[in-house]
MIDRENVO-82109 format. One record per residue (C-alpha): x, y, z; residue number from 0. Coordinates in steps of 0.05 Angstrom, whole numbers. Layout:
REC     px     py     pz  nr
REC      X      Y      Z NUM
...
//
This chain:
REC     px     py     pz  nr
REC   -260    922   -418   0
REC   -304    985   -405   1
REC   -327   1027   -340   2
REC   -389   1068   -325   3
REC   -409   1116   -264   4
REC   -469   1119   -225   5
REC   -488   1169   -177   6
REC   -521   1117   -120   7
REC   -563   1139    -48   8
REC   -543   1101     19   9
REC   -604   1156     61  10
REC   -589   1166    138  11
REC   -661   1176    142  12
REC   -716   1134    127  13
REC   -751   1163     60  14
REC   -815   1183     81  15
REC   -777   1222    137  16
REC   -734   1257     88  17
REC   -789   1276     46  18
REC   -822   1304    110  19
REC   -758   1345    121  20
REC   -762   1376     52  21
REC   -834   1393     56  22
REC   -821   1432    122  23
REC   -760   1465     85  24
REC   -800   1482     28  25
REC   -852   1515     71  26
REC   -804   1555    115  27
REC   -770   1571     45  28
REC   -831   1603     16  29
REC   -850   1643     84  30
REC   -783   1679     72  31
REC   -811   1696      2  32
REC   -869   1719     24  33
REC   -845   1757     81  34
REC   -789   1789     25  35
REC   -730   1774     57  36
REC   -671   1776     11  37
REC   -637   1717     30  38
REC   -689   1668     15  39
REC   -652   1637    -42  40
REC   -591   1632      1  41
REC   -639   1598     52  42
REC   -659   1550      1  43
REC   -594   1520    -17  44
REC   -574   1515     61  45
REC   -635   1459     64  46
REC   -624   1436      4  47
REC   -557   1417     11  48
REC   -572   1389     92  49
REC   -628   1344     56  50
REC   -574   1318      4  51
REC   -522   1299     60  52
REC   -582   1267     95  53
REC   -589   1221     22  54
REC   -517   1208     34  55
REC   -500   1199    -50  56
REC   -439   1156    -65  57
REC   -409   1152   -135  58
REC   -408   1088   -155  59
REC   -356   1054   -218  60
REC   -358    990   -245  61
REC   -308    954   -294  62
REC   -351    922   -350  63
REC   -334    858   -398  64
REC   -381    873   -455  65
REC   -416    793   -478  66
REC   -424    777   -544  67
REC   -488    780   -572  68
REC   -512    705   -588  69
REC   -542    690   -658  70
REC   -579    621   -662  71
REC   -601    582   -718  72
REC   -639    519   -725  73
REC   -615    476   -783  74
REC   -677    434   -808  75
REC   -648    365   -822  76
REC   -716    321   -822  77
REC   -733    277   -876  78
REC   -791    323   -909  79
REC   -729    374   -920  80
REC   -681    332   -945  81
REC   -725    321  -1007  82
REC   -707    343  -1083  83
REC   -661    412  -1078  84
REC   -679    422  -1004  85
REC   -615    392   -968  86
REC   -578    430  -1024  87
REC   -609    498   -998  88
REC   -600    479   -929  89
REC   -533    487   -938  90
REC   -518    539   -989  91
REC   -558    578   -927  92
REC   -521    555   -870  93
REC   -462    582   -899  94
REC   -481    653   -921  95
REC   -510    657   -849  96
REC   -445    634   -810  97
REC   -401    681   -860  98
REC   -450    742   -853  99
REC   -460    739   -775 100
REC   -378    726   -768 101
REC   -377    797   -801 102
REC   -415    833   -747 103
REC   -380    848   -688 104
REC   -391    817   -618 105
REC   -427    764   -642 106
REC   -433    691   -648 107
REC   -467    641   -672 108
REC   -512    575   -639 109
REC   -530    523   -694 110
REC   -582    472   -677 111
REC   -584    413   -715 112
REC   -652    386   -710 113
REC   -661    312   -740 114
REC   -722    262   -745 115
REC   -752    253   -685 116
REC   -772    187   -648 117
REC   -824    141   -672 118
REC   -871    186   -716 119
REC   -861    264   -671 120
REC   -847    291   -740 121
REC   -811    360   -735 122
REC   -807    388   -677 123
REC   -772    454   -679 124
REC   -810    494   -623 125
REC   -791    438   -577 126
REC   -726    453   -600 127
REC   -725    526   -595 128
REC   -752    523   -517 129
REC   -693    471   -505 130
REC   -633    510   -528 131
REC   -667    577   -502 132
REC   -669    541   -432 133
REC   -592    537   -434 134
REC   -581    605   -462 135
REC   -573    670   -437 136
REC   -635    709   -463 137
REC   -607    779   -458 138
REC   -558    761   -507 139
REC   -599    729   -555 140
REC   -598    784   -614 141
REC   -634    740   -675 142
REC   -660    676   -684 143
REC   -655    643   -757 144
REC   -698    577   -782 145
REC   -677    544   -838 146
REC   -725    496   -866 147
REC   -791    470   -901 148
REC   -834    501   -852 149
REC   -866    444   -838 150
REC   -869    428   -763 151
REC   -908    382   -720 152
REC   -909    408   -644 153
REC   -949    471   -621 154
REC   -908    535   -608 155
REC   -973    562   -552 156
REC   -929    593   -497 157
REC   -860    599   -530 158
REC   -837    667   -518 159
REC   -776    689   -566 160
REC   -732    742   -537 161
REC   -711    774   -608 162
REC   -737    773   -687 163
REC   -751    702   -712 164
REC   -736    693   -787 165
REC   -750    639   -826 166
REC   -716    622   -894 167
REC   -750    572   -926 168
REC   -724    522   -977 169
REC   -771    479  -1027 170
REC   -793    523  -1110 171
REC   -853    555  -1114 172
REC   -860    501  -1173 173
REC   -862    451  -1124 174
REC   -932    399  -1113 175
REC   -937    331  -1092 176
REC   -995    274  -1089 177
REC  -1010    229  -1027 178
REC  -1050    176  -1016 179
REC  -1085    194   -946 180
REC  -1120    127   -904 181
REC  -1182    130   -867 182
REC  -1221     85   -818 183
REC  -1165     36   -819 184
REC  -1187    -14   -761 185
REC  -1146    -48   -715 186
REC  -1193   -117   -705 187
REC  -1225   -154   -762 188
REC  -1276   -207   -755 189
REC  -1252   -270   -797 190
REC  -1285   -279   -865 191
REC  -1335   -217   -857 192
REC  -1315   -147   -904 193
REC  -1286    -91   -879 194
REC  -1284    -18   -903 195
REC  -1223     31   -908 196
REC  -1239    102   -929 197
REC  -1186    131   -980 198
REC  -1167    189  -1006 199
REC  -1113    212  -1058 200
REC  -1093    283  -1050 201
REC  -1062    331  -1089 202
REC  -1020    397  -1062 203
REC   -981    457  -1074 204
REC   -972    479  -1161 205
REC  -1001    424  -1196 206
REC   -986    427  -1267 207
REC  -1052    426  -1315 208
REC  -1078    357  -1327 209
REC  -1053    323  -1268 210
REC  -1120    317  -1231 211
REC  -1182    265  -1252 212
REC  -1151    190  -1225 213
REC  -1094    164  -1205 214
REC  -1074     83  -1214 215
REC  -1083     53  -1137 216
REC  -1041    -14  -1125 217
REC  -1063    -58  -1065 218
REC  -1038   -129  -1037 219
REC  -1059   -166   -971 220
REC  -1004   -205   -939 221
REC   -961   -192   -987 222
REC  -1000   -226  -1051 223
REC  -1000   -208  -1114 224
REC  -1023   -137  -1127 225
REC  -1086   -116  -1150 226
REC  -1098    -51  -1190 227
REC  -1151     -4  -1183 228
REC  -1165     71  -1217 229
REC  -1191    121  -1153 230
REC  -1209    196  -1165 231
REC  -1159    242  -1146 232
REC  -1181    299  -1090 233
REC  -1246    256  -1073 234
REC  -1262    217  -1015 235
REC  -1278    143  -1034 236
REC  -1279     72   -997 237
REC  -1245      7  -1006 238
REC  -1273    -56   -980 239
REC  -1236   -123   -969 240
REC  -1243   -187   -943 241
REC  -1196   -222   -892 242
REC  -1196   -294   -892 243
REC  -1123   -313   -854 244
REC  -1127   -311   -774 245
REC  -1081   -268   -739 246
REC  -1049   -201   -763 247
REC  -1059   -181   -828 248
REC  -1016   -132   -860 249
REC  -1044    -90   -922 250
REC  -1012    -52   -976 251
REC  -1038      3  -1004 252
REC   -981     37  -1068 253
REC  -1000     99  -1112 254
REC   -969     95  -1188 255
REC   -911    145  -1191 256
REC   -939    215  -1225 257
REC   -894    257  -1278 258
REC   -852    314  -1231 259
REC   -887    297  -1164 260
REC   -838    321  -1098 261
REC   -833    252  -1066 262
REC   -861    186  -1076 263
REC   -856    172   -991 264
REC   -924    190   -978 265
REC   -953    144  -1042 266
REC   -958     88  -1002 267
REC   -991     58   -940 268
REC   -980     -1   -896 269
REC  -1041    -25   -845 270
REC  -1031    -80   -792 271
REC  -1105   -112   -769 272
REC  -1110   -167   -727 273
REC  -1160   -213   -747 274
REC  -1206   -263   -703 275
REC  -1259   -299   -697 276
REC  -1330   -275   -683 277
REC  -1364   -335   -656 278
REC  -1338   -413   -651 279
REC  -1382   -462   -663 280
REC  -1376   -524   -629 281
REC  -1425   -597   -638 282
REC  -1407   -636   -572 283
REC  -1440   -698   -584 284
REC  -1432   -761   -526 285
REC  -1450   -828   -534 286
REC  -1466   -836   -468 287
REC  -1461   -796   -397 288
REC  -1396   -806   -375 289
REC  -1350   -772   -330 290
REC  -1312   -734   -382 291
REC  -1363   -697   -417 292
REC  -1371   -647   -356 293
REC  -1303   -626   -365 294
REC  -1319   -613   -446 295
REC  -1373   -577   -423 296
REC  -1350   -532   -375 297
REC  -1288   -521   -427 298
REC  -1333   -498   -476 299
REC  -1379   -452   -433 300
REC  -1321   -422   -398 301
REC  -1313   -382   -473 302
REC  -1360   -329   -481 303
REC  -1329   -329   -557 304
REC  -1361   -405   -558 305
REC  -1443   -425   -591 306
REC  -1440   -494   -555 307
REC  -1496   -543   -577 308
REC  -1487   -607   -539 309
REC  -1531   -679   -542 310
REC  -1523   -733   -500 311
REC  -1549   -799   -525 312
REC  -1594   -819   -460 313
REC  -1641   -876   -492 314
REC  -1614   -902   -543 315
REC  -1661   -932   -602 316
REC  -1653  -1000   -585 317
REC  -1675  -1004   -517 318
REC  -1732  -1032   -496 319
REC  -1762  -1014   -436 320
REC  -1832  -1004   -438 321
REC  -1831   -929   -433 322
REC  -1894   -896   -483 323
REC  -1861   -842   -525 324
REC  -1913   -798   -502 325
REC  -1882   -791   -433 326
REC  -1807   -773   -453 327
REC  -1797   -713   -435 328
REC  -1736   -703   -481 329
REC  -1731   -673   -544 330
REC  -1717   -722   -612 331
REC  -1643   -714   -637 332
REC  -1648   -669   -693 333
REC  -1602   -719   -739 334
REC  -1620   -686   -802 335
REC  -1618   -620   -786 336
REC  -1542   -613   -751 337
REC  -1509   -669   -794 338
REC  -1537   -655   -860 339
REC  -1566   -587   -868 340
REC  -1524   -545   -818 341
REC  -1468   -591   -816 342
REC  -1424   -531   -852 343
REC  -1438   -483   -795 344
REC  -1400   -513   -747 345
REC  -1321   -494   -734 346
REC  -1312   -556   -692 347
REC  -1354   -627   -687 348
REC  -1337   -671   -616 349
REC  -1354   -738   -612 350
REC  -1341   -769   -534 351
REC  -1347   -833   -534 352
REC  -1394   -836   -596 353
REC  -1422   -904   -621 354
REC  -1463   -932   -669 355
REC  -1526   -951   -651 356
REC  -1569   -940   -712 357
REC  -1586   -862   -704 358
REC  -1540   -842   -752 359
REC  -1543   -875   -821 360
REC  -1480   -883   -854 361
REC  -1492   -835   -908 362
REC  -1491   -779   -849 363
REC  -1415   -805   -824 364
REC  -1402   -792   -905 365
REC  -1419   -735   -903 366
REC  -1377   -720   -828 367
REC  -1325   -748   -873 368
REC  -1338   -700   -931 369
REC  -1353   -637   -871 370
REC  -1274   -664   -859 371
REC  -1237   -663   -921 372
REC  -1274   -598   -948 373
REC  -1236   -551   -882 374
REC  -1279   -569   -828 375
REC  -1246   -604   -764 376
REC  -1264   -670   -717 377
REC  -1238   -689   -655 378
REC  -1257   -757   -632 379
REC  -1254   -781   -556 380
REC  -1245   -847   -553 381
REC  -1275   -899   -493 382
REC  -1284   -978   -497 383
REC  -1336   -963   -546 384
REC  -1288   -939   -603 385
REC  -1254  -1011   -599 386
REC  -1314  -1056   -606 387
REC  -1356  -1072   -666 388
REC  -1407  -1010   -657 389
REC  -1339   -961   -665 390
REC  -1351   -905   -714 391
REC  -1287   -924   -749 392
REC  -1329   -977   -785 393
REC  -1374   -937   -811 394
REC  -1351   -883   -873 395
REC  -1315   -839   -827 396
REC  -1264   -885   -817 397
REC  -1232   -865   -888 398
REC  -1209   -809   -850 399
REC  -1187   -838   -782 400
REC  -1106   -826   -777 401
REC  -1106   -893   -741 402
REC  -1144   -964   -732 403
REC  -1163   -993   -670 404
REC  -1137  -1059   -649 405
REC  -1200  -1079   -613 406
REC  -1163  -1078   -551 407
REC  -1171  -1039   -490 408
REC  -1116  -1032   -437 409
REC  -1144  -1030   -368 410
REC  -1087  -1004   -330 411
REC  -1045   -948   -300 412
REC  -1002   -900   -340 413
REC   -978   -832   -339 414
REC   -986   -803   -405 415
REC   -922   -771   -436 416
REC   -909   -720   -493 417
REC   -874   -757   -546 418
REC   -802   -718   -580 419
REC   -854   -705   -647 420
REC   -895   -666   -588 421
REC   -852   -625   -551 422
REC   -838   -591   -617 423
REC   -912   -587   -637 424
REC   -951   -525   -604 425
REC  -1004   -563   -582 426
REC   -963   -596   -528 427
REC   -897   -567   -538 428
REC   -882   -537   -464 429
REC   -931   -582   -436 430
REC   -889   -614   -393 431
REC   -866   -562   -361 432
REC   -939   -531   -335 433
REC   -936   -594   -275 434
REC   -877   -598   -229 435
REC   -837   -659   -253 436
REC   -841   -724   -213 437
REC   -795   -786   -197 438
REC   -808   -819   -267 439
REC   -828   -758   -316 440
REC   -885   -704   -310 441
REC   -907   -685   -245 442
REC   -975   -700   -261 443
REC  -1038   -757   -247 444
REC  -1043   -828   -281 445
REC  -1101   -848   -325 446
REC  -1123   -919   -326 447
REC  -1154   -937   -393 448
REC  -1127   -931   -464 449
REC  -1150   -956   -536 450
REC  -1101   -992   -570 451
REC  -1088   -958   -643 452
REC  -1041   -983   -699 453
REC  -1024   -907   -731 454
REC  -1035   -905   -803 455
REC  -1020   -825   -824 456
REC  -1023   -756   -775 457
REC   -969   -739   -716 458
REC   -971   -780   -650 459
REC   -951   -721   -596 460
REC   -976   -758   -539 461
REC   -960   -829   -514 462
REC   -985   -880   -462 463
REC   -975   -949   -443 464
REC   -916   -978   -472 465
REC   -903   -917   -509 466
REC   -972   -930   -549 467
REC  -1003   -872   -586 468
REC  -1047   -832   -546 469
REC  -1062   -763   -580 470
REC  -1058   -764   -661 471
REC  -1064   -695   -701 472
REC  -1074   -705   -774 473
REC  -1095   -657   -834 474
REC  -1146   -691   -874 475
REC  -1164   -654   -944 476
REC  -1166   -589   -927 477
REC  -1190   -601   -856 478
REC  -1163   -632   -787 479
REC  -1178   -688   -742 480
REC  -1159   -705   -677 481
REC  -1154   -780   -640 482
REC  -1153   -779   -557 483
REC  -1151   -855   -541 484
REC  -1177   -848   -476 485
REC  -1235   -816   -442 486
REC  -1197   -801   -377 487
REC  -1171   -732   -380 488
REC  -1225   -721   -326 489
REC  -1173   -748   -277 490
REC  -1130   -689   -287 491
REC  -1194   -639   -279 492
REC  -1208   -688   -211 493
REC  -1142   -666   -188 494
REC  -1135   -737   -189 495
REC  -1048   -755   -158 496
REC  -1038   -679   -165 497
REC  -1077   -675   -233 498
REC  -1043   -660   -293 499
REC  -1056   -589   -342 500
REC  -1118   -611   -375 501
REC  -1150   -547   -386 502
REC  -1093   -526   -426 503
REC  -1086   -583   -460 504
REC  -1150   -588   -490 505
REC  -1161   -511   -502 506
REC  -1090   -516   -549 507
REC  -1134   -573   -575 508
REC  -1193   -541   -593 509
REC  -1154   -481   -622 510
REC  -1112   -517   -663 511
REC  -1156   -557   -702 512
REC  -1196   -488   -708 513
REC  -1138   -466   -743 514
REC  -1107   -417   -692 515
REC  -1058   -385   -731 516
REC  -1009   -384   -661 517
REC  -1019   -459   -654 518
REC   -991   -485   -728 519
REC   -936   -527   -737 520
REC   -902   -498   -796 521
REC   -903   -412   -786 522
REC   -847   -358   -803 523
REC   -877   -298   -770 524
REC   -831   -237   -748 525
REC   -839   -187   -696 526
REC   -808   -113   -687 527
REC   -790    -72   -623 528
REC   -767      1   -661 529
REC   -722    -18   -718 530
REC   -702    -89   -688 531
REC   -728   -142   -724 532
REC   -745   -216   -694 533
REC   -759   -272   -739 534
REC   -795   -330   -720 535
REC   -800   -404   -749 536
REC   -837   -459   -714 537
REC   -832   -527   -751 538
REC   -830   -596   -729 539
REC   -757   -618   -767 540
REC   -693   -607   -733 541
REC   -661   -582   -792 542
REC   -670   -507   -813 543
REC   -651   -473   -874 544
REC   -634   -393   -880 545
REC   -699   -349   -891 546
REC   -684   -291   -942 547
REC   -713   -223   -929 548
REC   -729   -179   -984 549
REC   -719   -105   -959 550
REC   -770    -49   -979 551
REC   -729    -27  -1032 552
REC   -725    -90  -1057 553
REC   -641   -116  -1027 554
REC   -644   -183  -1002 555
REC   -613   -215   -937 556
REC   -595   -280   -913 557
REC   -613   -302   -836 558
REC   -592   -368   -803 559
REC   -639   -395   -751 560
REC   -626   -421   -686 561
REC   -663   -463   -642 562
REC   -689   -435   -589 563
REC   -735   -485   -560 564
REC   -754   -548   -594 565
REC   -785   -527   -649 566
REC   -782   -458   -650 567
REC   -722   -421   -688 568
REC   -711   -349   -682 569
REC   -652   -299   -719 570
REC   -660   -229   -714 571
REC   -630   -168   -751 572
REC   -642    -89   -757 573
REC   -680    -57   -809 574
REC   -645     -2   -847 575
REC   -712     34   -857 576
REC   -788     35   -857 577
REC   -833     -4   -892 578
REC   -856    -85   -913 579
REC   -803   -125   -910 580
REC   -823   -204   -939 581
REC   -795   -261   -905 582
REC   -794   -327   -949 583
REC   -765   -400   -930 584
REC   -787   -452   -968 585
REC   -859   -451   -982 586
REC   -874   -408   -927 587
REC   -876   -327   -937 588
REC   -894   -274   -878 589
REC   -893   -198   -884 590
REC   -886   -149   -831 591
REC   -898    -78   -839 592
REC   -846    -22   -800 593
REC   -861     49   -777 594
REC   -931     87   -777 595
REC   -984     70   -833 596
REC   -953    137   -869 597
REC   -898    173   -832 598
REC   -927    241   -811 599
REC   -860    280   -843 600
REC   -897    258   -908 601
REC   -960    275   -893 602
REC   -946    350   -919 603
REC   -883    369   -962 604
REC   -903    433   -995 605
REC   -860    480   -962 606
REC   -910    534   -922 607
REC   -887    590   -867 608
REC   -967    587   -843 609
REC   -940    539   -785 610
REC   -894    587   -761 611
REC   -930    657   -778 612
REC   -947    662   -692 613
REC   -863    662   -680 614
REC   -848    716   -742 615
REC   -911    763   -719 616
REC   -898    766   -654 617
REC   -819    775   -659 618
REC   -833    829   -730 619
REC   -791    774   -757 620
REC   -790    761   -833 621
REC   -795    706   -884 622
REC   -746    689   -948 623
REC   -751    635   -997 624
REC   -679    612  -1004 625
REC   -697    607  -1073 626
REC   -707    680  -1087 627
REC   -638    696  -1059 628
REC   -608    694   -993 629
REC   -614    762   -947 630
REC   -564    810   -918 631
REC   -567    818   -844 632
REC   -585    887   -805 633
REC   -577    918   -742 634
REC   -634    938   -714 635
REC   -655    975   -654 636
REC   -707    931   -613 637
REC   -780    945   -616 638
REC   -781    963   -699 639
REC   -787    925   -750 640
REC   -734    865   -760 641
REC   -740    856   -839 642
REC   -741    888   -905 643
REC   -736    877   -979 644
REC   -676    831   -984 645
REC   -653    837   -905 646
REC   -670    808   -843 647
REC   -647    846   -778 648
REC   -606    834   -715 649
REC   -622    865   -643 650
REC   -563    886   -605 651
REC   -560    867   -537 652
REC   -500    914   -508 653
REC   -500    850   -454 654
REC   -440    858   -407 655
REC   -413    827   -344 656
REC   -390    872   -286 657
REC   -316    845   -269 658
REC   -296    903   -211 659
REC   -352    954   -171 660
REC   -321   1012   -125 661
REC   -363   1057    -86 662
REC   -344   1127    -53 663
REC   -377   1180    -23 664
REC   -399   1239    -69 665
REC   -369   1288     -7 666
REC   -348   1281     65 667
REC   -396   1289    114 668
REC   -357   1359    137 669
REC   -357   1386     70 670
REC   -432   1380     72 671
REC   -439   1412    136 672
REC   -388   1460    118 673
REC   -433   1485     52 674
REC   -491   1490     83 675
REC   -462   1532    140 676
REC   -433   1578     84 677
REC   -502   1584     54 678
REC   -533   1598    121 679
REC   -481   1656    141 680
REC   -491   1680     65 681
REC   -570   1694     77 682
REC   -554   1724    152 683
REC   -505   1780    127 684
REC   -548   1788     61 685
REC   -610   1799    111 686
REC   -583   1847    162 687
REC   -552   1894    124 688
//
């Protein structure tokens, strides 16, 4: 506990009108000078002490509790300065600072532990700073101390310290480090077309002789094999691929190691692209006009993603009706040209209600066979036509056909169902559930024709009369084909008894035999929300085995599935840290990469005090590399310089709290009166003598 006295004014006179008063006094003062009249002095100190009553002074004592100045330091715990020696330091430094501040008297000390931040902030310590200065007296503040790398990530514009900022900075001056840096990564891909990444592998801080010239660059897409290449060091250079699987792509770029390099963190980078298609397209080819082919059509066109070319066979060859060639106003089916030399080209071949009627030879269906088995896919909508003796599954293409017609044509009502094989299959899985259910199954329309097939290979998802196939999906070779055995889906389109989901239907249709990577039947994908890992496994058996994740650092882990619609499985788990983590079950292997394509705390890991030189200037603070020695601590008065050879200084803050304030007058208002009336009689008698 302390006092202290102040002499404080309470005036019975407005200011201005007591500085009026002692003008006037000063003026009558100085005529009695000039006129000589002895007492003149005496005169003076009768107005000067009526002008100090007038002021009305008070003496004023307070009881002080002297504060504790407050000493804050900000312990650097992010990844970059945990690496090699540098946690090591961090420590050793703590601890002379806590012992040497404990030695200096009213003062404590504020540690700030600052970790990593969220997502990839990197270190931010003049966010920090303006936190724990927002809770914090600043009068008390006397020193503020960093320990770390230097190497911070937010901007300190606008952070005013209130006293010296010092930083002691770990890391050797031996220290140097190489990183792999990625460019013009993309985010979209176009399937089967190259892309370009720009790359560059960077050296920093003491590089010993004969580390630069190249560097060994390892690179894998989707978790393949990895291929080797040799890449300059310190020059920019570019690295084109080509990405043939649909979907997201991850790719993994890994720099060999180097002899006495800081960290091998930043060696490595991990890019996620999401492939798709540029263009689809599609050969609709019908038989005849019919009802359904509108609906194909306006499918079709309603893609902008979609190159539709589309023939309907109006006059066929074999009739006869007297009409001269010269007056047909329609263009010749270019046979040749779309089923021979451009077959290739196309992602998807339609044939509604297709049949022979001698404009396509037989070699041409061999070769729609071949177009088949070599990756291409064939959807075939089936009318009366594909049960009679003109059906294109007696010509060559039938090889591939995943089922026979019977020859038979049911002309009656049924509602078509998804069959237990398709409510596990994505192209009709959830189907069901798109209509509001009825009385007797789906909510949705009837149809009223169906060709009768005998299955031979492929997955019936779809079912009609007397449970009779409706919808087979097969793989033939390396490609896919798809059986509809009826033409009626137009019903649904009609909004024929409510209508059914057509549009969806066929769209899953379309995409899956395009080999939409979404609408497979057998996938283990995985998805992440922060560190939380989902995995995913779509198959059409009941029966799931464990899939195994292998962690980046190469630990494995066993996860059971569990169904969570029929067929999809899903498990989830938490990732320990960042990076690929390979998912395998069976035959099937997925990647997926965690955290930023190279986590910023990496991107830099020489230690530096450049980010920071705006706090030390502007506070005269000081920097000391841990390594050189720790400092001894100073107190300094404010406003001079707050570090030296070997020390870094302290401003005191003498900081108190008032805990008692009295208040008395100087003199009573008598007393006052009772000088100046002594001083007034003294220059009388002095004057008339």
């Amino acid at each position: 506990m302390m006092g202290g006295q102040d002499i404080v004014f309470a005036p019975l006179l407005a200011w201005p009108l007591i500085w009026a008063l002692a003008a006037l006094a000063a003026l009558m003062v100085g005529l009695a000078l000039w006129r000589g009249l002895r007492g003149w002095w005496l005169r003076a100190l009768a107005a000067l002490t009526v002008l100090a009553a007038l002021t009305n002074p008070s003496l004023q004592t307070e009881e002080r509790e002297a504060l504790s100045d407050i000493a804050l330091v900000v312990i650097d715990e992010t990844a970059s300065n945990r690496i090699d020696i540098r946690g090591e330091q961090t420590r050793a430094a703590l601890a002379h600072l806590e012992d040497a501040l404990e030695q200096l008297d009213q003062t404590e000390t504020r540690v700030i532990r600052l970790g990593d931040g969220a997502g990839n902030a990197g270190t931010e310590l003049n966010t920090a700073l303006a936190e724990a200065l927002a809770d914090l007296p600043r009068d008390r503040i006397s020193g503020i101390f960093a320990i770390s790398d230097g190497q911070v990530h937010d901007n300190p514009i606008g952070l005013a310290l209130p006293a010296p900022f010092h930083l002691l900075k770990s890391g050797t001056a031996q220290d140097w480090d190489r990183r792999l840096i990625l460019r013009n990564a993309p985010a979209f891909a176009i399937l089967g077309e190259p892309i370009t990444l720009g790359l560059r592998v960077e050296d920093q801080g003491a590089v010993p002789e004969g580390r630069g010239g190249f560097a060994t660059l390892n690179y894998a897409i989707n978790g393949e094999e990895m291929r080797q290449a040799m890449v300059p060091v310190g020059e920019d250079m570019e690295i084109t691929v080509t990405l043939d699987q649909g979907g997201m792509n991850v790719l993994q770029f890994e720099l060999e190691e180097a002899e006495g390099e800081l960290t091998t963190r930043n060696n490595s980078a991990i890019v996620q692209i999401n492939v798709v298609r540029d263009r689809l397209s599609v050969l609709l080819v019908s038989g005849e006009p019919n009802a359904g082919q509108r609906t194909w059509r306006n499918l079709l066109k309603s893609d902008p993603a979609v190159d539709l070319v589309h023939f309907t066979i109006l006059r066929p060859p074999d009739r006869h009706d007297g009409v001269p060639v010269s007056e047909l106003s329609l263009i010749a089916f270019p046979t040749r040209e779309l089923f021979i030399e451009k077959i290739d080209e196309f992602d998807l071949i339609i044939f509604d209600r297709y049949r022979r009627r001698g404009i396509l030879p037989n070699s041409y269906f061999a070769n729609i066979a071949r177009y088949v088995e070599d990756g291409g896919a064939l959807l075939v909508v089936g009318g009366p036509e594909l049960a009679g003796a003109e059906s294109i599954w007696r010509s060559p293409l039938g090889d591939v056909f995943p089922a026979m017609p019977t020859a038979r044509v049911l002309e009656e009502g049924f509602l078509p169902r998804v069959t237990e094989l398709g409510q596990r299959h994505p192209v009709t899985s959830g189907l069901e559930a798109l209509a509001p259910a009825g009385d007797d199954g789906p909510g949705w329309g009837r149809w009223f024709r169906q060709i009768e097939l005998q299955p031979q290979s492929g997955q019936t998802v779809m079912s009609g009369v007397d449970e009779r196939p409706l919808l087979i999906l097969d793989r033939v070779g390396e490609g896919r084909l798809a059986l509809l055995a009826s033409d009626q889906t137009w019903l649904w389109d009609r909004g024929f008894e409510g209508g059914g989901p057509q549009l969806e239907l066929l769209r899953r249709l379309a995409h899956w035999m395009m080999g939409e990577p979404e609408l497979e039947e057998e996938t283990l994908s995985a998805t992440a929300e922060g560190q939380r890992v989902t995995v995913l496994r779509r198959s059409l058996r009941d029966d799931q085995g464990e899939v195994t994740v292998t962690a980046p650092d190469g630990s494995t882990q066993t996860l059971q599935l569990v169904e969570d619609s029929p067929g999809a499985f899903r498990a989830e788990f938490d990732a320990p840290e960042i990076g690929l983590y390979r998912l395998a079950q069976d035959n099937l292997e997925s990647v997926i990469a965690l955290g930023p394509q190279a986590p910023r705390e990496f991107e830099e890991t020489i230690a530096t005090s450049e980010k920071l030189a705006p706090l030390i200037t502007a506070t005269r603070g000081g920097v000391v590399r841990i390594e050189d020695g720790l400092p001894e601590l100073r107190l300094i008065r404010e406003g001079r310089a707050a570090a030296g050879r070997g020390w870094l200084g302290l401003t005191p803050r003498n900081a108190y709290l008032t805990q008692e304030l009295r208040s008395a007058a100087l003199l009573p208002g008598w007393a006052w009166l009772m000088i100046a009336a002594s001083f007034a009689l003294g220059a009388w008698m002095r004057e008339g003598r």
